[in-house]
C-alpha positions, 0 to 999 in steps of 0.5 A: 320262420321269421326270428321273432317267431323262432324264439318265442319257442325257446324264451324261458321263465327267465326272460320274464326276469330281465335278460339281455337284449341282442347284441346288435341292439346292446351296440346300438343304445351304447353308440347311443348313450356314447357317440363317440363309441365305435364312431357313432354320432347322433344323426346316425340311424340306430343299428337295430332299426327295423326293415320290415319283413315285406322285403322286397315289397309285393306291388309297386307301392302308391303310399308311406304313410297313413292318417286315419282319422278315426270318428269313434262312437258311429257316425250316422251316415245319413247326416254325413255322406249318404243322401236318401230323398226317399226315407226323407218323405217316409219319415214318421212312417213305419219302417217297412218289415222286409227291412228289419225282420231277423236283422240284428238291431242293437237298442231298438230291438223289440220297439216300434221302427219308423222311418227318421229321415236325414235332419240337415240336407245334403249339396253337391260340391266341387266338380265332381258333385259329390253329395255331403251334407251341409254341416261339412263345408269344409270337407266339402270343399275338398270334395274333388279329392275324396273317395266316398264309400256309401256301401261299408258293413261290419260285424259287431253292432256294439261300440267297443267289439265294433272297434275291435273289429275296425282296428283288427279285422277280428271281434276276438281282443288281443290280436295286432292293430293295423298300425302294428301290422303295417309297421311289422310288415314295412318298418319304420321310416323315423328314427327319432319317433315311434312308427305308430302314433295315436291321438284323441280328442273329446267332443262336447255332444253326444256320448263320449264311449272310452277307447281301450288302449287295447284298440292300437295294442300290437297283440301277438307281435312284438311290442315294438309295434304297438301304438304310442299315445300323443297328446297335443295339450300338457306333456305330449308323451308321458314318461319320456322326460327326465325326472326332476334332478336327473341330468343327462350323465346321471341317465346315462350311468343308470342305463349303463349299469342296467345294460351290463346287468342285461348283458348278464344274461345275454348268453343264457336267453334271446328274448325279442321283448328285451330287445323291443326295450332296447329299442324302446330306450332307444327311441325314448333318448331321441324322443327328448329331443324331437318331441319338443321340436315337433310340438313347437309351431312357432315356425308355422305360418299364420295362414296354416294355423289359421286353416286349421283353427288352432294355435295348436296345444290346446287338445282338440281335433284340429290340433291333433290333425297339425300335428298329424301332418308334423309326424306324417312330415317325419317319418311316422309310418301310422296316426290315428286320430280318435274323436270321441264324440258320434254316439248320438242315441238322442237330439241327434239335429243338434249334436251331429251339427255341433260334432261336424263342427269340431272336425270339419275344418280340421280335416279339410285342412289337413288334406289342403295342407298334405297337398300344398306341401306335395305330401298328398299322392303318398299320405293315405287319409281315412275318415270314418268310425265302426259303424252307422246309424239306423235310418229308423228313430230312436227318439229324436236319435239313432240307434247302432247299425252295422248293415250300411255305412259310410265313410271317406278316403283320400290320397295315397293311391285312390281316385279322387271326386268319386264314390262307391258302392250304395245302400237302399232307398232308405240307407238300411243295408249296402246294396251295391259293390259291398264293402267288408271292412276285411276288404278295406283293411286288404286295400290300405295294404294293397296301396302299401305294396303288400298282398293282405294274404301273405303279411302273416305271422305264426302264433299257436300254430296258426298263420294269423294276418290282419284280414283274417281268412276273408278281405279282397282289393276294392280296385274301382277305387284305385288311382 
């Protein structure tokens, strides 16, 4: 049993008072706030920095890092990856009962089903041919880099049990998000910033469905695991600056004077969550000063900003994906990416358009970028949201549709200029190479050197992991 599971059997209400932290992690804040103290400087590491547990690792490991760009809100499949000529000339049509009967169907449920064929048409792009639909020219110009799975399915057919799901491999709240488990199970590789890093953005069409802070929450792990939230527009992290009047040797007593008050109760109680504040005390120090240095892009060159379209700060997608790059370039093992932006229940012609053109360029650029840098064999990119859209009308919309969708991944480890798996004539349900998003979360491990089966951690009695008790490896898809 690992440490951390050890003691939350002997933690007592008086760790919910304040009690120290380790004395490994008590040595690391003060080297910290004293770097003159047991002969630290401030370029060292911290002494309590976490290795991960996954130690040696399980396979040889194709990726470092992952970029998920997250299209919050069920991005129709049929308007974005997946091409169905047939539900084109059956538009108008009634959906055909073998479809639908006994299917779960979310809005739509008890109404007449017609077939609503794709409303902008599809090319082939770059070498490969691979099939996008024009509204993404910009992906599609890096289509020779991507993977296209046509043949995803999920479980929760509403939005936000669907990003539950997605981010945790279970419909039950409060259990680990992937980014938690990678950094538990790897560790982190910065020591000036959090291993798990999360950004959104806002779109101007369809509907906007929140995201709960609970969709990147470290669950039963230790806190030091759960996701942080950057902004790319006004303070980029919230209560990391000092208050106004506080100078840095004011902090400096403050924190002592609380470290020795910790200390107090060291000897009586080890709790991980002081020591996960530790840590955190820790990373904030040295996020004063890597924040700053990271939002600043006067050192990028025109043509970058150019790529992306942004001049950066402005809290948009494309800002949010140069910034995804600056974190990947120092050492943030895991960022999401959420656009809020996919719900599109009506005037879906109009507003997929208006939608693809807020991340488009974003995306494309950022794998054009991670490539020219060399950083694209070790990043893992992902595109994609919770779930499709129906292939029969909701209006001039879409309704939620978890029997078929698609979604896009490139580098860190997976074949380039491909696509797998396939949904029907009418892109209802995925037909060929089935992929669970069980399977997805054990190949995102897999690419990690980790085997999904024995990343667990022991709660209640129960040995917990990310893919819960199902998931297998898409090997087709590897490099």
């Amino acid at each position: 049993m690992h440490p951390y599971q050890e003691d939350q059997y002997r933690v007592t209400r008086r760790s919910l008072f304040g009690q120290a932290a380790t004395g490994i992690g008590s040595l690391a804040l003060a080297s910290l706030l004293n770097p003159r103290l047991l002969g630290a400087t401030p370029a060292q590491k911290p002494i309590d920095r976490w290795s991960g547990v996954v130690n040696p690792l399980h396979f040889a490991p194709k990726a470092k890092r992952v970029i998920y760009l997250y299209m919050a809100g069920g991005p129709s499949h049929l308007e974005t990856l997946d091409y169905k000529p047939v539900l084109a000339k059956m538009s108008g049509q009634p959906m055909p009962e073998s479809y639908t009967q006994g299917m779960p169907i979310a809005q739509l449920q008890g109404q007449k089903l017609n077939c609503f064929g794709p409303q902008h048409p599809f090319q082939r792009f770059g070498q490969s041919g691979q099939e996008i639909c024009s509204i993404f020219p910009h992906i599609g110009s890096v289509a020779d880099e991507l993977c296209i799975i046509r043949s995803m399915v999920t479980e929760a057919i509403n939005h936000d049990p669907a990003h539950t799901f997605m981010n945790t491999g279970t419909t039950i709240s409060g259990r680990p998000a992937m980014g938690s488990w990678l950094n538990y199970g790897l560790g982190s590789e910065s020591d000036e910033l959090p291993g798990f890093v999360v950004m959104t953005s806002q779109g101007r069409f369809g509907q906007s469905q929140p995201i709960a802070a609970r969709q990147w929450h470290s669950g039963f792990l230790p806190s030091r695991f759960q996701g942080v939230v950057f902004h790319s527009k006004g303070e980029p992290v919230l209560y990391v600056s000092r208050p106004p009047g506080v100078n840095a040797g004011q902090q400096r007593e403050v924190v002592e004077a609380v470290q020795q008050l910790n200390q107090l109760e060291n000897d009586v109680v080890d709790d991980p969550e002081i020591a996960t504040r530790i840590s955190a005390y820790e990373t904030a120090f040295r996020m004063q000063t890597s924040v700053p240095e990271l939002i600043d892009l006067s050192g990028e060159p025109k043509h970058v900003l150019e790529m992306y379209g942004t001049q950066g700060s402005d809290g948009s997608f494309a800002a949010n994906c140069l910034l995804a790059r600056r974190l990947a370039e120092r050492g943030v093992r895991f960022i999401q990416l959420y656009h809020k932006d996919w719900d599109h229940h009506g005037i879906i012609k109009r507003d997929v358009q208006g939608t693809a053109e807020e991340v488009d360029r974003g995306a494309a650029a950022l794998i054009k970028d991670l490539k020219q840098r060399g950083m694209l064999d070790e990043t893992l990119v992902v595109w994609g949201g919770e779930f499709g859209r129906t292939p029969m009308a909701q209006g001039s919309g879409r309704d939620h549709h978890i029997k078929g969708f698609s979604l896009w991944m490139a580098g860190g480890g997976i074949k380039g200029g491909i696509s797998h798996g396939a949904t029907d004539e009418l892109g209802y349900a995925a037909v060929q190479d089935v992929v669970h998003v069980n399977d997805l979360h054990a190949t995102i491990l897999h690419l990690f050197g980790i085997d999904h089966e024995k990343l667990t951690y022991r709660f209640q009695g129960r040995d917990f992991r990310l893919t819960d008790v199902a998931g297998k490896v898409v090997k087709p898809i590897l490099a």
